[in-house]
N, C-alpha and C positions, 0 to 999 in steps of 0.2 A: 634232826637238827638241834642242836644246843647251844644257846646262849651263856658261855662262860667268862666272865672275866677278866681282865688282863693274863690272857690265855689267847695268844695272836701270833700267826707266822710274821716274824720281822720282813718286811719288804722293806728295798731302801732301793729307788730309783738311783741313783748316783752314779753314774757309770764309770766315775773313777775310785769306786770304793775299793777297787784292787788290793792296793794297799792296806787298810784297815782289814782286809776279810787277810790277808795272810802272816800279818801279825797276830789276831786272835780269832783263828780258825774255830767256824764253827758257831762264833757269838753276834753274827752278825755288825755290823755299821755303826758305830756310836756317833751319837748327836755332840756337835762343840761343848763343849765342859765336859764330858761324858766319860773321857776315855780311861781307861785302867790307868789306874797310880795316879791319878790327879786329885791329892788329897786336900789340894785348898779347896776346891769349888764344885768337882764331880759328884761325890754322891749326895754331897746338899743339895745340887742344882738338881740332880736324876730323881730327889726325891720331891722336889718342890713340880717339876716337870710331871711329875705321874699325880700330883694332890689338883694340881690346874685341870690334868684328866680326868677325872674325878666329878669335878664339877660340871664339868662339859657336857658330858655323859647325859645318853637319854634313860628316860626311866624303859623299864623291862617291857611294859607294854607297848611304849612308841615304836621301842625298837621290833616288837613280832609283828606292829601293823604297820611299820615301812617294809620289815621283809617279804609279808601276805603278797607286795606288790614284786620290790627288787630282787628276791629269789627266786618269784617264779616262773615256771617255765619259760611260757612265752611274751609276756608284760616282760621279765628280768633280762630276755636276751634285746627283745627291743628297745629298752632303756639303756642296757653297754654297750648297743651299738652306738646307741645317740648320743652318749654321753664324749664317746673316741670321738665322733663326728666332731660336735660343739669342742671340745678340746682342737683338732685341725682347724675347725675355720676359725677361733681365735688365734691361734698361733699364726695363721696367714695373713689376718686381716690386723691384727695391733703390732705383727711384728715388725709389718712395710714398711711403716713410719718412720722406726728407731732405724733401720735400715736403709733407706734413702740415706736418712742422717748422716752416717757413718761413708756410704759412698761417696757422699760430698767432703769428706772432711778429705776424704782420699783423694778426690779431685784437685783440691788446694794442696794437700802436700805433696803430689805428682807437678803441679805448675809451680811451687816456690823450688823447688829443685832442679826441672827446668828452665826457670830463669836466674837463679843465686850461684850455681855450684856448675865449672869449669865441664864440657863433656867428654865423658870416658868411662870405663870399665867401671869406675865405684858408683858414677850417677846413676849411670844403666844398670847396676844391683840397686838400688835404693828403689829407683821410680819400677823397673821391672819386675825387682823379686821381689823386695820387701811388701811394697806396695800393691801389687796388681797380685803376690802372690799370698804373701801372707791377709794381705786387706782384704783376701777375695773370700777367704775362711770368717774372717773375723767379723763380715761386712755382716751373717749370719746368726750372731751371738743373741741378738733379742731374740729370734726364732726360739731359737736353744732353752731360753729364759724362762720365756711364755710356756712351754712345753713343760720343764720341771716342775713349775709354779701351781700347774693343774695340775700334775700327778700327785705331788705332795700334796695338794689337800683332799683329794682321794685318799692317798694313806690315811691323814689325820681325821678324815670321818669314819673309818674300818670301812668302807666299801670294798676293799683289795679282798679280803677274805670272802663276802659277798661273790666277787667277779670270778672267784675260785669254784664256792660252789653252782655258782648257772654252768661254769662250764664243765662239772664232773661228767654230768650222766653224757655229755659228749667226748668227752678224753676216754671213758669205758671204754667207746664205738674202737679206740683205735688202740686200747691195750695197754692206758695208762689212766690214772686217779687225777682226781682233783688238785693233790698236793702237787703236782709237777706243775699246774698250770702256774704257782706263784713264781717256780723259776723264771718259765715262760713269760711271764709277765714283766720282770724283771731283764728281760732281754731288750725291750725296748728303750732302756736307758742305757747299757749296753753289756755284752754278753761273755764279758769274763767274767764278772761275778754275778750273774745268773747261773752258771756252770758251776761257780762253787756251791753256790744257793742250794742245788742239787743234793750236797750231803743229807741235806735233811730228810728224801728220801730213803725210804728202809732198806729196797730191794736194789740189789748190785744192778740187774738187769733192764729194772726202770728208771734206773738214773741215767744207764750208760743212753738207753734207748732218748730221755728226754733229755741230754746233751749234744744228740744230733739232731734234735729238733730245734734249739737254742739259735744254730746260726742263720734260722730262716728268717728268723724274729727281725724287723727293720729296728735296727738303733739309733740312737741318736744322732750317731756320727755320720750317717750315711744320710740324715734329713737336709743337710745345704745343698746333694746333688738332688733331691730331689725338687726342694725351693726354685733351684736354677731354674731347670730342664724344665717341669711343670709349669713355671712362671713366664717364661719365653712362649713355648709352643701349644700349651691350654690354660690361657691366661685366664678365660670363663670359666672352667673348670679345675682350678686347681684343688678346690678342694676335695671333691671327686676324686681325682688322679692321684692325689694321697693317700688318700682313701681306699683308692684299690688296691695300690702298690701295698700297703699295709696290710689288710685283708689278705691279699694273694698269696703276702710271703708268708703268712700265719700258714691258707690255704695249702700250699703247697711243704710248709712243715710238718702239717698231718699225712698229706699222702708218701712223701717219703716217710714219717714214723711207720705208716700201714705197709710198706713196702721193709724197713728196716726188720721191724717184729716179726713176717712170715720170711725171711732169711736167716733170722739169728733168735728171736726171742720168741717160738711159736708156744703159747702154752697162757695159761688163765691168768688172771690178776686178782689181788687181793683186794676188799673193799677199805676204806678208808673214809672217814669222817672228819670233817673240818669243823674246828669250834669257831663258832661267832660270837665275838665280841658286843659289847651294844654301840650303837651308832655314838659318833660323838661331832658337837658344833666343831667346826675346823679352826684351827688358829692360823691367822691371816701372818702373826706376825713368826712364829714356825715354819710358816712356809714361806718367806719371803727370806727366813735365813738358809733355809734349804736352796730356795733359788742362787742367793749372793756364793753360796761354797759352789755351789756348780759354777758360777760364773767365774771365780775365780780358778779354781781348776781347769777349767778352757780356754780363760788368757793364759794361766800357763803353761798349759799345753801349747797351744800354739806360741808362745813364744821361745820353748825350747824345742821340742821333738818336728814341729811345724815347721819352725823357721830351719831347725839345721833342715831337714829334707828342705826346701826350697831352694837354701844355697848348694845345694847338691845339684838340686834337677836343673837350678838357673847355669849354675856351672858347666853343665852340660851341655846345654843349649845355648851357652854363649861362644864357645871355644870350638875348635880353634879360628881365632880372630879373623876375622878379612884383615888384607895387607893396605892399610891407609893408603899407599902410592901406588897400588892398583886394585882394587876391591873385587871381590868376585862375588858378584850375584847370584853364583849360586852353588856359595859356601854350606857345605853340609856340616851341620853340625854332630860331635859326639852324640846325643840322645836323640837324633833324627836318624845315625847309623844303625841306634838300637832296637829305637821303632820300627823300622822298615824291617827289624827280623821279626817282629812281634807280630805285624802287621798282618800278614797271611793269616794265620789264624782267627784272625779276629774280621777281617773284611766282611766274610758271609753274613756279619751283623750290622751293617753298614757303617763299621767305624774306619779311621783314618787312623795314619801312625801318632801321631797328637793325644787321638782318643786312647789308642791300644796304651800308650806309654805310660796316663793316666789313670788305666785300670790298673798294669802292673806296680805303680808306684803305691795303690789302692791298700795292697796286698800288704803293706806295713802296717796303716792306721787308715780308715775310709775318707778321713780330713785328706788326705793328701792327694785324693781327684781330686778336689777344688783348687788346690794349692798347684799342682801339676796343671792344671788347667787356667790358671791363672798366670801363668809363667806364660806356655808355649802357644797361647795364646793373646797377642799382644795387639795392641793398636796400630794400624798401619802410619808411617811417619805422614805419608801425604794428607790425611784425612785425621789430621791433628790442627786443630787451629790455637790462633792465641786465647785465646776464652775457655776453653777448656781442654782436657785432657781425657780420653776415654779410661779412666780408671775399673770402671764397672762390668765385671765380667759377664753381667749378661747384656749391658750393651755391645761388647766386643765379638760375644759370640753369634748374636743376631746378624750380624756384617759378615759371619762365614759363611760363606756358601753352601760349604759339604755338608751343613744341618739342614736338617728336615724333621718334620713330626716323626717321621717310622725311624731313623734310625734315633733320636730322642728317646723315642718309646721301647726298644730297642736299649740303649745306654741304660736308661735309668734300672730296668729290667734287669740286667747284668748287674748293675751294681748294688739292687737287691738280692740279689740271690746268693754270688758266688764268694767263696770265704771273706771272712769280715775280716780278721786282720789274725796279725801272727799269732800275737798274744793269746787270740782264741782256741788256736791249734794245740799251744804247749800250755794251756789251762786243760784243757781236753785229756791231753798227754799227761798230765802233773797228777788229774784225781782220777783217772782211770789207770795208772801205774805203766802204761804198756803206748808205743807207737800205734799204733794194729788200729781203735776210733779216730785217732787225730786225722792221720794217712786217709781211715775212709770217707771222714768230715770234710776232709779237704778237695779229694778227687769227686766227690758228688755235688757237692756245690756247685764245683766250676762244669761241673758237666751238665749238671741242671740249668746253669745261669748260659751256657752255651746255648743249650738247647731251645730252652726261651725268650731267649735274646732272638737265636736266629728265626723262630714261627712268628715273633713280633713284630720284625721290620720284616720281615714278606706279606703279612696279614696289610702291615702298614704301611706299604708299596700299594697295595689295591684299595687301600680306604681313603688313606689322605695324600697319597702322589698322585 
């Protein structure tokens, strides 16, 4: 083990750093002021930013007798677990708050709309999709928040490189090094540029190998379904329920790796050594700008890519119209024709076409379960009063019947597992040169995420039905 210098694999949680890694391939994520060609203020600031590091900095020895503990063995793996833990249970417990907040705010703009603004096709997109669909993502955002906030100051103390080597001598077990785990790592903010992250790998065959392990990783994007579902039906145990779901899909990332390797990669590995950094005090206010770019990247995301799919899926579900001079109760809607083709498939997991049409909407961006879910899931008009309006998509969904804890456990299961979004596939496709990974990235996912969806809600038929 050696202590070297500003000598660190770049992590950068961001999981919109897409962009940045495909303009300067290879150089990782630049910090605001940072970026090439920014000759007023970049390399002053990147060099005042690395003198502040500097100072921060532990001396050589603190740093060998914090690793004596956080490298080793077994004190090192039990500290990363507790460390993820304490990260989950703040993120559930400070996020509520800010989260309530924003439901309410949804609550009052669902009722000045129902009482200001004439009823018809524009109000019922405003209060149904804008509101109940896009609100339902957004309602989410502090979670999100809380979440970069701690990761980022793990980067800013080198813990990240730390968490690489406790998990080498276990990435060995399954035919890969240390170095892949900062990919890995990197999937949890989300896992297109974890995938690219991958370059830095040497071997063709360890990269390809730790790019289908990438999509097991829970992303960020995929944490509102589980906020929901968690939050509804183990409202005791949410943090738990996160916690395993996280776990799991790691879990079940190495045994598919163990499984990938003796089909295509059967043969040794090379050792590999990781330098460490020395520890450094975190900077609160680094990380608090790291938070504000995530957060602004996620409003707008969801107010382009979000919102057009909403007005898509609301579209769908709103048309074609019942006849005002004779109404038919039981008008099928376009995305209720498409459900019902989905459906079959998807039943043995105890979902409904509602559910099924929200996992394939999934399949573009993980944000748009909720969003889908937000939509065709609505408030019943009778069980609307004047005082409020159920804007809150887990109040709404509590009022459905067809939920249950197993098929919950079940959903959220599925929606860990099976491809995370397109972008991931033709990232796949882009640094491997060839269809041949993406194709088998895609087809094992959703067969994995079948597979364990459906032993979920059977197990969860006999436990909690």
């Amino acid at each position: 083990m050696s202590h070297e210098k500003n000598k660190k694999p770049q992590v950068v949680f961001d999981h919109f750093a897409y962009k940045s890694e495909k303009e300067n391939p290879g150089k990782g994520h630049h910090r605001r002021g940072e970026h090439k060609g920014d000759h007023k203020g970049g390399h002053k600031g990147h060099h005042h930013h690395n003198k502040l590091k500097d100072l921060r900095e532990y001396s050589q020895e603190q740093t060998s007798r914090l690793d004596s503990y956080l490298t080793h063995p077994v004190w090192g793996l039990l500290a990363f677990i507790l460390i993820i833990w304490l990260i989950f249970f703040f993120t559930f417990r400070l996020g509520a708050y800010p989260q309530a907040g924003i439901e309410h705010l949804m609550n009052l703009g669902a009722m000045f709309i129902r009482d200001n603004m004439t009823q018809g096709w524009f109000a019922d997109f405003l209060s149904q999709g804008v509101i109940m669909g896009v609100g339902s993502v957004l309602a989410f955002l502090p979670n999100i928040l809380i979440l970069f906030f701690f990761l980022s100051l793990l980067q800013e103390t080198e813990y990240i490189s730390r968490a690489a080597t406790i998990m080498d001598r276990y990435m060995h077990r399954i035919g890969l090094h240390g170095s892949s785990f900062i990919p890995l790592l990197m999937g949890f903010g989300c896992n297109v540029p974890a995938i690219m992250a991958t370059r830095t790998i040497k071997r063709k065959s360890d990269r390809i190998l730790t790019m289908l392990m990438i999509p097991y990783i829970p992303c960020s994007a995929r944490i509102p379904t589980f906020l929901l579902f968690s939050g509804i039906f183990f409202p005791d145990n949410q943090v738990l329920a996160l916690s395993l779901l996280y776990f799991g899909g790691i879990l079940v990332g190495i045994g598919m790796a163990i499984l990938f390797r003796k089909i295509f990669f059967n043969f040794g590995i090379k050792d590999f050594s990781i330098p460490l950094p020395r520890y450094r005090r975190p900077s609160f206010v680094y990380s608090v700008e790291n938070m504000w770019d995530a957060a602004w990247q996620y409003v707008k995301k969801i107010g382009t890519v979000v919102l057009l799919a909403v007005i898509i899926v609301w579209a769908l579900d709103y048309f074609p119209l019942k006849d005002k001079a004779n109404p038919d109760a039981g008008r099928v809607s376009y995305l209720e024709h498409f459900g019902r083709v989905v459906e079959p498939a998807l039943k043995p997991l105890g979902f409904d076409w509602k559910m099924s049409v929200s996992l394939v909407t999934g399949i573009t961006a993980k944000e748009f379960i909720i969003s889908t879910l937000g939509v065709v899931y609505q408030a019943e008009e009778d069980s609307v009063s004047d005082e409020q309006i159920n804007t809150s998509l887990m109040a709404r969904i509590k009022e459905e019947k067809v939920f249950n804890k197993a098929n919950a456990l079940s959903f959220m299961i599925f929606a860990l597992l099976y491809m995370p979004c397109v972008a991931t596939a033709f990232t796949i496709k882009k640094e491997t040169g060839t269809w041949k990974w993406a194709l088998i990235s895609i087809f094992s996912t959703i067969a994995v995420a079948w597979i364990a969806g459906f032993f979920a809600y059977r197990i969860g038929l006999l436990v909690f039905v």
